[in-house]
C-alpha positions in Angstrom: -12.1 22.7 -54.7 -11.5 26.4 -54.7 -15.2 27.0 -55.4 -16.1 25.6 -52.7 -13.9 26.7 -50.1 -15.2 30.3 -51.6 -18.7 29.0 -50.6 -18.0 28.3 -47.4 -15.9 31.8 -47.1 -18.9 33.8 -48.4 -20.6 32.0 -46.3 -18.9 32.4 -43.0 -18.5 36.3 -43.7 -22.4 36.6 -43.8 -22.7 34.4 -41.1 -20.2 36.1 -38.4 -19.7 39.6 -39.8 -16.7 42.3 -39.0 -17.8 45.9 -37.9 -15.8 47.2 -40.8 -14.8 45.7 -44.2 -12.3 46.9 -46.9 -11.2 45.6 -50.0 -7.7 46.0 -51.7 -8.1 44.1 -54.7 -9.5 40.5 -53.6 -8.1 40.8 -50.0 -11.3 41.3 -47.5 -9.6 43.0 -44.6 -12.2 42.5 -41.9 -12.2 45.0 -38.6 -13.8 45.0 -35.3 -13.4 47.6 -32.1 -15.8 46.0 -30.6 -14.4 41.9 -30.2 -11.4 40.6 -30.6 -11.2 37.7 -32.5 -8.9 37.0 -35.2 -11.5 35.7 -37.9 -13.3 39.5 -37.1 -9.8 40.9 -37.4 -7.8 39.8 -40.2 -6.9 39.7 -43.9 -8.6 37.1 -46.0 -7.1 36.7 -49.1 -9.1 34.9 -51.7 -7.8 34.7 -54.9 -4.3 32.6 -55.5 -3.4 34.7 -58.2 -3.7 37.9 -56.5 -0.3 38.7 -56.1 0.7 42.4 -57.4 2.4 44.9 -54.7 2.1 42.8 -51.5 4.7 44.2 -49.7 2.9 47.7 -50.5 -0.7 45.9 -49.6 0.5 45.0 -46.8 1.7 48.2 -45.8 -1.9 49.4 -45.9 -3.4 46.6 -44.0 -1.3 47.1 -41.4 -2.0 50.6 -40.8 -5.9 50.1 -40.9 -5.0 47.6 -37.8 -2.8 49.9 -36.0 -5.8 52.7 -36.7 -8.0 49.9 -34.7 -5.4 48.6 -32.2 -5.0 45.1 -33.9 -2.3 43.2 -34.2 -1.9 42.7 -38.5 -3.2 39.1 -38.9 -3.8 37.6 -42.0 -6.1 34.5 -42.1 -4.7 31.5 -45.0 -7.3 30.0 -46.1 -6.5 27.8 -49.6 -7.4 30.8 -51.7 -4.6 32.2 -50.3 -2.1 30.4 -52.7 1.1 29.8 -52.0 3.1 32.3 -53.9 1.7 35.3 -50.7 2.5 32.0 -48.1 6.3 32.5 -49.9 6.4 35.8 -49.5 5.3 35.8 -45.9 7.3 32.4 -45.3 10.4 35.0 -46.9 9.9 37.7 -44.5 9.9 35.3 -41.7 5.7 35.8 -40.0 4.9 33.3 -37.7 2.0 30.5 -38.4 -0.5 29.7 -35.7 -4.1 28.6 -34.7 -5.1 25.9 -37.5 -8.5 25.4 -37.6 -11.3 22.8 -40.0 -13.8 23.9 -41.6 -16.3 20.6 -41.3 -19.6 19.8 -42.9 -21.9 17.4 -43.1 -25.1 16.5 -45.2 -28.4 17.2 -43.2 -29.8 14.3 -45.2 -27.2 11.7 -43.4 -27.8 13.6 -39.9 -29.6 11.2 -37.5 -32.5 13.9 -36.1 -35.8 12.9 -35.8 -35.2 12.1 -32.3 -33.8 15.3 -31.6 -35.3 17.7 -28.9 -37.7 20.4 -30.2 -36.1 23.6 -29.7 -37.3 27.0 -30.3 -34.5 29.9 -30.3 -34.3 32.5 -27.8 -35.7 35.7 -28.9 -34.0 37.4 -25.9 -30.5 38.6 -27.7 -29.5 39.4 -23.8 -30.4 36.4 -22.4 -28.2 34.6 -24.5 -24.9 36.7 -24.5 -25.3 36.4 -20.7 -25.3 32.6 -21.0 -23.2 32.0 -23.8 -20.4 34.0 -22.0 -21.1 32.0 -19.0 -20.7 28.7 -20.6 -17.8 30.1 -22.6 -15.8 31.7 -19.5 -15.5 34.6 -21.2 -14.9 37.9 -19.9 -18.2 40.0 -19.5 -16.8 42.7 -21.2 -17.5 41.2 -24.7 -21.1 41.9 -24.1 -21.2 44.4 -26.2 -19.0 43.4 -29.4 -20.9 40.1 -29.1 -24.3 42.1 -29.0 -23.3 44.2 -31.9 -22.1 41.0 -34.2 -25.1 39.1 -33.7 -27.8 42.5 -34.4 -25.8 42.3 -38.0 -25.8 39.0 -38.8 -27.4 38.8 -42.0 -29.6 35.5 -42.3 -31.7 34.2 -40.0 -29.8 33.3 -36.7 -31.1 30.9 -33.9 -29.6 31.2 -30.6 -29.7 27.9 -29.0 -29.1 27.7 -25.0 -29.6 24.7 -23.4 -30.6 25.3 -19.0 -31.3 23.9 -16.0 -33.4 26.1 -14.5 -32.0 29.4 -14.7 -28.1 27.6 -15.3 -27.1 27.3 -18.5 -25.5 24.7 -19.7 -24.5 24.9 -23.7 -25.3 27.4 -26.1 -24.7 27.6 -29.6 -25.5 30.1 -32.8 -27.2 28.2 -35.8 -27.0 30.5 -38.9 -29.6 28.9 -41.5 -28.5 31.4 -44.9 -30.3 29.1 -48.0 -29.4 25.5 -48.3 -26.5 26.3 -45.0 -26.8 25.6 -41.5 -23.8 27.2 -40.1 -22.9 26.6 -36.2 -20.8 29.4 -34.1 -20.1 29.9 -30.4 -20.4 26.0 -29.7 -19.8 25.9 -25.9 -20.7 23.6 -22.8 -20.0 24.8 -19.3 -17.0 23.4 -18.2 -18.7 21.6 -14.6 -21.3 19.6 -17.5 -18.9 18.7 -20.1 -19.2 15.0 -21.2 -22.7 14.9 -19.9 -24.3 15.1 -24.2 -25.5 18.4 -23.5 -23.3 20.0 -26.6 -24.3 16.9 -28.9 -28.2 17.3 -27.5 -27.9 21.2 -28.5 -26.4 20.6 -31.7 -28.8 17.9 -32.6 -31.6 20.2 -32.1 -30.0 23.4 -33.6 -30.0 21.3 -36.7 -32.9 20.2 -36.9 -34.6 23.5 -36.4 -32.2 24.1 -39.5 -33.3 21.4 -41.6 -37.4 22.3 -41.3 -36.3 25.7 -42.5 -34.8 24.0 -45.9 -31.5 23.5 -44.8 -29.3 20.8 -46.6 -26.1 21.3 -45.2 -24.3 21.9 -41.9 -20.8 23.4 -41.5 -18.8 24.8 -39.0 -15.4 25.9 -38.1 -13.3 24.4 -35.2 -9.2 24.5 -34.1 -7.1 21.4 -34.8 -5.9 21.2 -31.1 -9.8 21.4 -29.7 -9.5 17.4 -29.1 -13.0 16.6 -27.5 -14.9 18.8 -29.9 -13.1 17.0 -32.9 -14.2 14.1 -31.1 -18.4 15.1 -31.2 -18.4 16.7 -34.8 -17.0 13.2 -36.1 -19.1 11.2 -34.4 -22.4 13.4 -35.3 -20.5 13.0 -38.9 -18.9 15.8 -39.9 -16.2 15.7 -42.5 -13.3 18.1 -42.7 -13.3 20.0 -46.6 -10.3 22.3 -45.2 -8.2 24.1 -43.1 -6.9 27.5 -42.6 -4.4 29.1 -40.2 -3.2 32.6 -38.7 -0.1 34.7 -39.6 1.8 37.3 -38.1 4.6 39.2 -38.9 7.8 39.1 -36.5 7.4 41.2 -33.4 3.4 40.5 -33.2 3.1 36.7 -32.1 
């Protein structure tokens, strides 16, 4: 199990990388100026057995986020182990944001009647949309620009528009036998119309011509409707990971 939950880490770091990286021991503390988002700003522990000098670890993490303005977040995933959960359960950090990580065997996905898509080549063209879609503040332009010009393997940016209105985009991250999904979003005036299960459909099959095998993708337990869509397209949860915080940073 832990193999694979490293695959899928490895995987996810490629596919949505920080602006900075350190490593103290086999803790990946990932840093971004540029966005905020916990999984670009956080300590990833991934070894269980790594457990000499937390407290002192610790101590260095969370000056490298005060150096960058973060709140110190550290992101428990199972290679985390539970003898660091102790110690953090001990000095009392708060647990928050669950999310799955889902996949699901392109060889089961029903796409041959899936649109034809070709990506967007226009990197602008899609931040504009995506943080349309998204509702979120137009001042991420440029962190979001900056993470997508360094993600690794070959990224397609998916937007699905009426006209000049988009109406869902998504990132599909095709890195070897993985088809990794990020940003999923529909506009909130065309949700439950299929246009995020159309997208997706597409994005995957795009995926699987390039030698993809598998999809995955991350998503929070409390996002009820898009639970709802990766089940029925038949994605199966392999685990879950959650946020902490010590006290006095909720």
């Amino acid at each position: 199990m832990l193999a694979i939950v490293r695959r899928y880490e490895a995987a996810g770091f490629r596919a949505w990388p920080a602006a900075a990286v350190h490593y103290d021991g086999t803790w990946v503390v990932r840093l971004t100026a540029g966005h905020p988002a916990k999984r670009l700003n956080s300590v990833n522990p991934l070894d269980p057995g790594d457990i000499q000098h937390i407290a002192d670890r610790i101590g260095r993490a969370s000056r490298r986020f005060d150096a960058y303005g973060r709140p110190l977040t550290f992101r428990m995933s199972p290679l985390s182990g539970p003898d660091l959960a102790g110690h953090l359960d001990k000095e009392g950090w708060s647990r928050f944001d669950e999310s799955l990580v889902m996949r699901l065997p392109l060889a089961d996905a029903q796409l041959d009647a899936a649109m034809d898509q070709i990506p967007l080549k226009d990197i602008s063209r899609f931040i504009g949309a995506s943080l349309k879609v998204s509702g979120s503040d137009v001042s991420l332009r440029p962190g979001l620009s900056e993470i997508i010009g360094a993600i690794q393997p070959e990224a397609g940016l998916f937007a699905l528009e009426d006209g000049a209105e988009a109406l869902a985009t998504l990132i599909c991250v095709h890195d070897g036998d993985l088809a990794g999904l990020f940003e999923v979003a529909t506009d909130k005036a065309a949700r439950n119309k299929g246009h995020g299960r159309n997208l997706i459909r597409s994005a995957l099959k795009w995926a699987r011509l390039r030698g993809a095998r598998e999809a995955w993708l991350q998503v929070e337990a409390g996002n009820v409707p898009a639970l709802a869509l990766y089940r029925s397209l038949g994605f199966e949860e392999v685990y879950r990971y959650h946020y902490r915080r010590p006290p006095g940073h909720e």
